[in-house]
ROZABA-985391 format. One record per residue (C-alpha): residue in three letters; x negated, y, z negated. Coordinates in steps of 0.5 Angstrom, whole numbers, padded with zeros to 4 digits, always signed. Layout:
ALAXYZ;...
***
This chain:
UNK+0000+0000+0000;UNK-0003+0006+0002;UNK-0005+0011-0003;UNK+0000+0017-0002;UNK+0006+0020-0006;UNK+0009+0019+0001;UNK+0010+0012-0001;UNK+0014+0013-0007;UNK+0019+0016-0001;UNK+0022+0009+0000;UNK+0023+0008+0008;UNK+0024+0002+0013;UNK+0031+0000+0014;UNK+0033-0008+0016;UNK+0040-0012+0015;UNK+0042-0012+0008;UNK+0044-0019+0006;UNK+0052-0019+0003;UNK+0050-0018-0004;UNK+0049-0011-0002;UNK+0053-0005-0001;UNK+0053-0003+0006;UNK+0049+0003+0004;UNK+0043-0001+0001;UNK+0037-0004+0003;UNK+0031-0008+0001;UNK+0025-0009+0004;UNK+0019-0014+0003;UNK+0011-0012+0004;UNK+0005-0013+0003;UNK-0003-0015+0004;UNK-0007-0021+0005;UNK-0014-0018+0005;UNK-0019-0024+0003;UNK-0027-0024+0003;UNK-0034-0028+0003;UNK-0039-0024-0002;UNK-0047-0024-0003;UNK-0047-0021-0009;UNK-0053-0019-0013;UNK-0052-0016-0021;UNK-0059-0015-0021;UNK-0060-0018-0028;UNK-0065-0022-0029;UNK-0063-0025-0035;UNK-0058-0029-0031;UNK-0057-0032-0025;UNK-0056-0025-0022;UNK-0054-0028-0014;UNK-0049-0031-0012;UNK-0045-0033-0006;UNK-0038-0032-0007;UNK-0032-0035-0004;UNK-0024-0033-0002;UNK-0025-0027-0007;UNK-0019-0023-0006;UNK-0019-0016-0005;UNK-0012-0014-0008;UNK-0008-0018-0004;UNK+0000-0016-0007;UNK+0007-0017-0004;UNK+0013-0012-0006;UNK+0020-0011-0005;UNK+0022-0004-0005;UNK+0030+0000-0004;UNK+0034+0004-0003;UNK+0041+0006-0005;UNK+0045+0013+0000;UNK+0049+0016-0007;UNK+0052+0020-0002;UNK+0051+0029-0003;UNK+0044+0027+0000;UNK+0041+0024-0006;UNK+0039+0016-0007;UNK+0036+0011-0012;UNK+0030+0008-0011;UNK+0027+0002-0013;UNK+0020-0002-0013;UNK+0017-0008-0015;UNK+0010-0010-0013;UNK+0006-0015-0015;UNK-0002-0018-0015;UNK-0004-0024-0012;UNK-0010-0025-0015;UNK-0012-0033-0016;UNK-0011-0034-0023;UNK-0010-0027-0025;UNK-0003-0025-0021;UNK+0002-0023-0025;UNK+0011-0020-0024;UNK+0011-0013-0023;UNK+0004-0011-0026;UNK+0003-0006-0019;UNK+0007+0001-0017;UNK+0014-0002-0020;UNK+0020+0004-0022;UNK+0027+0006-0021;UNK+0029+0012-0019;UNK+0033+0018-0016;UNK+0031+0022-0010;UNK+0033+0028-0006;UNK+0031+0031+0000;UNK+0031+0038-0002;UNK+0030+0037-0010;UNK+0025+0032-0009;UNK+0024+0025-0013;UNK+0024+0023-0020;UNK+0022+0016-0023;UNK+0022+0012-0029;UNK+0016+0005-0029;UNK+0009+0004-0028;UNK+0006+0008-0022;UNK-0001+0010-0020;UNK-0002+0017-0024;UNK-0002+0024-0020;UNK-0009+0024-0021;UNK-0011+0017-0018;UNK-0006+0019-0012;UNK-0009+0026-0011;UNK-0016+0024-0008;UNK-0014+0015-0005;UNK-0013+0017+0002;UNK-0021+0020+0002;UNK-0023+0013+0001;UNK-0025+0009+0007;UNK-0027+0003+0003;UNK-0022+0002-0002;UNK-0020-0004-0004;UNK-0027-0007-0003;UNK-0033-0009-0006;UNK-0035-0001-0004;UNK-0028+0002-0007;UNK-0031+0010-0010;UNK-0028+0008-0016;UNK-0035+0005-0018;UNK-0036+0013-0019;UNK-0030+0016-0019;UNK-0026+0016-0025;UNK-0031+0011-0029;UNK-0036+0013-0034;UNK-0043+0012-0036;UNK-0041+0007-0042;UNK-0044-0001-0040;UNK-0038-0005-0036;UNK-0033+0001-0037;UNK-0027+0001-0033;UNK-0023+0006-0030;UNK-0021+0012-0034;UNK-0017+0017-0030;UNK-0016+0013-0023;UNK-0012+0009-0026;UNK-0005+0005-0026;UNK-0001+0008-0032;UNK+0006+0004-0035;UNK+0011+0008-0039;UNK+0011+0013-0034;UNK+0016+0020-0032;UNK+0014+0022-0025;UNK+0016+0028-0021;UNK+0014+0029-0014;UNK+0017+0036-0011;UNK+0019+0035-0004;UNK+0014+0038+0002;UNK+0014+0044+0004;UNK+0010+0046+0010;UNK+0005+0040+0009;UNK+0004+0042+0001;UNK+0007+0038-0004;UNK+0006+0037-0012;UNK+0007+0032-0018;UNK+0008+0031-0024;UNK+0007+0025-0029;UNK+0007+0024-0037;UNK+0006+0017-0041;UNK+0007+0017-0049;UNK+0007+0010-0052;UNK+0009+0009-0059;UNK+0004+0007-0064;UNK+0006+0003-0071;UNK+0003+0009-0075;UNK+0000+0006-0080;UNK-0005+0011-0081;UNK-0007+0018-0080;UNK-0011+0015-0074;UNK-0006+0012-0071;UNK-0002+0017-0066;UNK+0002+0016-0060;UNK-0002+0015-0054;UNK-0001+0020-0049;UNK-0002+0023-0042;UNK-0001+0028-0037;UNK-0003+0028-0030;UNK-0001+0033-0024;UNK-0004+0035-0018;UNK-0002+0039-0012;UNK-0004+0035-0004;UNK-0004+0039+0002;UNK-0005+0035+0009;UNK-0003+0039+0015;UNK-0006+0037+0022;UNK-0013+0036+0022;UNK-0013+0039+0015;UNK-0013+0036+0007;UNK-0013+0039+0001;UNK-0012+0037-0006;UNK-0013+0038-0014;UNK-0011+0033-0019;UNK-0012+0035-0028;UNK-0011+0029-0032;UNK-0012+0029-0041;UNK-0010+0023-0045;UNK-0010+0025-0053;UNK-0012+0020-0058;UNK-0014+0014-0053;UNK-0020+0013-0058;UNK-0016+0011-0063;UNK-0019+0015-0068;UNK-0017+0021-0072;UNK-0022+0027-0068;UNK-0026+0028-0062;UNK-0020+0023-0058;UNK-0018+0027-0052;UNK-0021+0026-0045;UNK-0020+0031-0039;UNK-0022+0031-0033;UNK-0020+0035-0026;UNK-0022+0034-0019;UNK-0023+0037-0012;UNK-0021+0033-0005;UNK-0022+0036+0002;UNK-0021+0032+0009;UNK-0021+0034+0016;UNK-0020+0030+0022;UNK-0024+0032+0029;UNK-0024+0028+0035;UNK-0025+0020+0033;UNK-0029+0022+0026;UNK-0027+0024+0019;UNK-0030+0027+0013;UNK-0028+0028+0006;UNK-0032+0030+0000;UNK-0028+0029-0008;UNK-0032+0033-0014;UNK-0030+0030-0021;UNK-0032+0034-0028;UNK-0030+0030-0034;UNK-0031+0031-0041;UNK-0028+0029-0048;UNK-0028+0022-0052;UNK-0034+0023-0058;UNK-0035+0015-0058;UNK-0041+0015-0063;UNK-0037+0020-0068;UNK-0041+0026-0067;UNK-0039+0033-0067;UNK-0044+0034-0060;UNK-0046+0030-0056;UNK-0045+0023-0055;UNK-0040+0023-0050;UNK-0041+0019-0045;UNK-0035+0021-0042;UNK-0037+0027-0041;UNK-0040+0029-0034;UNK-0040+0031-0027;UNK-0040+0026-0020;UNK-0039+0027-0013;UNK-0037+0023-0006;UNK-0038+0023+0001;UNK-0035+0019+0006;UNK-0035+0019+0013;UNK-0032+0014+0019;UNK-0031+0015+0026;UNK-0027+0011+0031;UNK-0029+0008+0038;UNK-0023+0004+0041;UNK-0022-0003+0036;UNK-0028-0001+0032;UNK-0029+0004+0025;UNK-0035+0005+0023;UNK-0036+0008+0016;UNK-0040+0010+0011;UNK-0040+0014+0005;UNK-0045+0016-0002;UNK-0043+0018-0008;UNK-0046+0021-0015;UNK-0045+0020-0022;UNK-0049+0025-0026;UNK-0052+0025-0032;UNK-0048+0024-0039;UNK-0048+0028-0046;UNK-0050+0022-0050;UNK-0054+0021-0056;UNK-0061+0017-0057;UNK-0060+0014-0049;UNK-0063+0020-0046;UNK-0060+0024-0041;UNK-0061+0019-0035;UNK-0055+0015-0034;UNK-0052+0017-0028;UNK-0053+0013-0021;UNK-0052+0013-0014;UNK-0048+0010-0010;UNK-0048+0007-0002;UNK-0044+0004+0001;UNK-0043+0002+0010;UNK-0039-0002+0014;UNK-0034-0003+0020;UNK-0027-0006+0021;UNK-0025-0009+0028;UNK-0018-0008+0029;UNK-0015-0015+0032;UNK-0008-0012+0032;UNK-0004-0007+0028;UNK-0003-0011+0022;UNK-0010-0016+0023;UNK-0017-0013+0022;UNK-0024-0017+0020;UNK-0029-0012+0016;UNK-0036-0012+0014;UNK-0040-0009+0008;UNK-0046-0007+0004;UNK-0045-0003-0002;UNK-0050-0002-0008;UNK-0051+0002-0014;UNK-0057+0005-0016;UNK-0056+0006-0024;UNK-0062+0011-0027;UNK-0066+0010-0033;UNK-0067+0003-0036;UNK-0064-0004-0040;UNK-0065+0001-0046;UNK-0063+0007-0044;UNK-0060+0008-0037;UNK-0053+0008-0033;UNK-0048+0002-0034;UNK-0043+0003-0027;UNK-0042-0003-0023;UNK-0039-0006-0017;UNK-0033-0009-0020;UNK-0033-0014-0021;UNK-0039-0016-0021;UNK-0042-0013-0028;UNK-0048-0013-0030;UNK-0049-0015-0038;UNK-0054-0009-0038;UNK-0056-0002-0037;UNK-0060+0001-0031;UNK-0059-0004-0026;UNK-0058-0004-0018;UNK-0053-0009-0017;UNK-0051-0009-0009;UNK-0046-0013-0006;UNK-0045-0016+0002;UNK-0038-0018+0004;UNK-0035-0021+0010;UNK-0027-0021+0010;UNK-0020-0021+0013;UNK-0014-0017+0011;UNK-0007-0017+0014;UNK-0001-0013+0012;UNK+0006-0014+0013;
***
């Protein structure tokens, strides 16, 4: 499912079956996208390189609908599951329902990727591979740390305006109840928003996200982040760039520093396409963090390359290399990785090679 706000607008009409009123419809989608990997974690510790098999690649199904409610409003709904071997689960992707109008824009109620997320997705070329730019964007210097702000949030109220000359906005706000049994343990909360501009060759967002007592601790447990995304299109080609400035979250207790949260990153991304062929390429960097007693040399760089072969409009066959170059050392370095091929220390250089097959329905 592309990531795009445009999504939530559910689109696509087949024959409703007769347990359906005659206004409704339900569509079914998904992605099939499966690969061969060579993956080096670069820990020499371990048996850092390995051949992987089938590895899935996000490959989801969904259902998705819509009811006419008459005076141009509509209910919508999603479910969206993941296929991953071993780990899939009902409805654990984009699942809400909700109510849309053309001229007063849309309003739901489920778990959904955040304004945040959505703001920069479509500047990704390789999303959803080994090369995806969540390796930098979103992430943190902490060892194996997941995804802090590029994330899917449940619990979530959303509201999406219509577009107007190109330009839309959104909205999004999560609490979730904690048993309060002590001062630290507040209700988990967030706010994101952003504002996406895409007109003819043009693209344009700004995305704010802070999440409150995330930490579970009593002080220092707000993190915020904001980022900037452009694209333009000429021709066969397109370039993008997204620049991310996150702070807050004192994990180690202090007043000052140790955050490891609290930095700075970049990404470029380029692709150019000749006939059935994209070539793609794009390099990211995360900087240094405000941490204690590790130094300040925890960032990294990141690479990626690749090409996609177009068999049809819904089957292509693709290639890539990516690989991070971590600073600093086992003892002091940076910890981002190629999930999910985590390394169990700082300041190694995984790289992953993968060769695979993705089709969309």
């Amino acid at each position: 499912m592309k990531k795009t706000l445009i999504a939530l607008a559910v689109a696509g009409v087949v024959a409703a079956p007769a347990a359906f009123a005659a206004t409704s419809n339900v569509d079914i989608y998904g992605v099939m996208s499966y690969s061969v990997d060579r993956a080096n974690t670069d820990d020499s510790t371990i048996d850092d390189t390995d051949l992987v098999t089938g590895r899935d690649n996000v490959s989801r199904i969904g259902f998705k609908g819509s009811e006419d409610l008459g005076g141009g409003l509509s209910a919508i709904w999603q479910i969206e599951s993941q296929l991953n071997t071993g780990a899939g689960a009902l409805a654990n992707r984009n699942t809400f329902v909700g109510l849309k109008s053309a001229s007063m824009g849309t309003l739901i109620l489920g778990q959904h990727d955040t304004p945040y997320k959505l703001a920069t997705g479509k500047l990704d070329p390789f999303a959803d591979t080994a090369a995806d730019y969540n390796a930098i964007i979103g992430r943190s210097s902490t060892l194996a740390a997941s995804a802090l702000f590029d994330v899917r949030a449940n619990q979530t109220v959303a509201y999406i305006t219509p577009t107007f000359s190109g330009f839309h906005a959104a909205v999004a706000y999560v609490q979730i109840k904690n048993i309060e049994a002590a001062a630290a343990d507040d209700d988990v909360s967030a706010l994101s928003m952003m504002g996406m501009y895409e007109n003819g060759p043009l693209f344009a967002s700004a995305a704010y996200e802070k999440h409150s007592n995330v930490l579970g601790a009593s002080t220092a447990d707000t993190l915020s982040s904001w980022k900037l995304g452009a694209g333009f299109s000429f021709g066969n080609a397109k370039i993008g760039a997204v620049y991310e400035n996150s702070n807050g979250g004192d994990t180690n207790g202090a007043t000052v520093g140790g955050e490891p949260n609290d930095r700075t990153a970049y990404y470029l991304s380029g692709q150019y396409n000749m006939g059935a062929i994209a070539l793609k390429a794009a390099y990211g960097r995360a900087g240094d963090s405000k941490t204690l007693g590790a130094g300040d040399d925890d960032g990294a760089k990141f690479y990626a390359l690749g090409a996609d072969y177009s068999l049809s409009k819904r089957t292509t066959v693709y290639g890539v290399y990516t690989k991070l170059k971590n600073d600093g050392t086992t003892v002091a370095g940076g910890g981002y990785d190629l999930t999910p091929y985590a390394s169990a220390a700082l300041g190694n250089d995984p790289s992953v090679f993968s060769l695979g097959v993705k089709h969309t329905f």
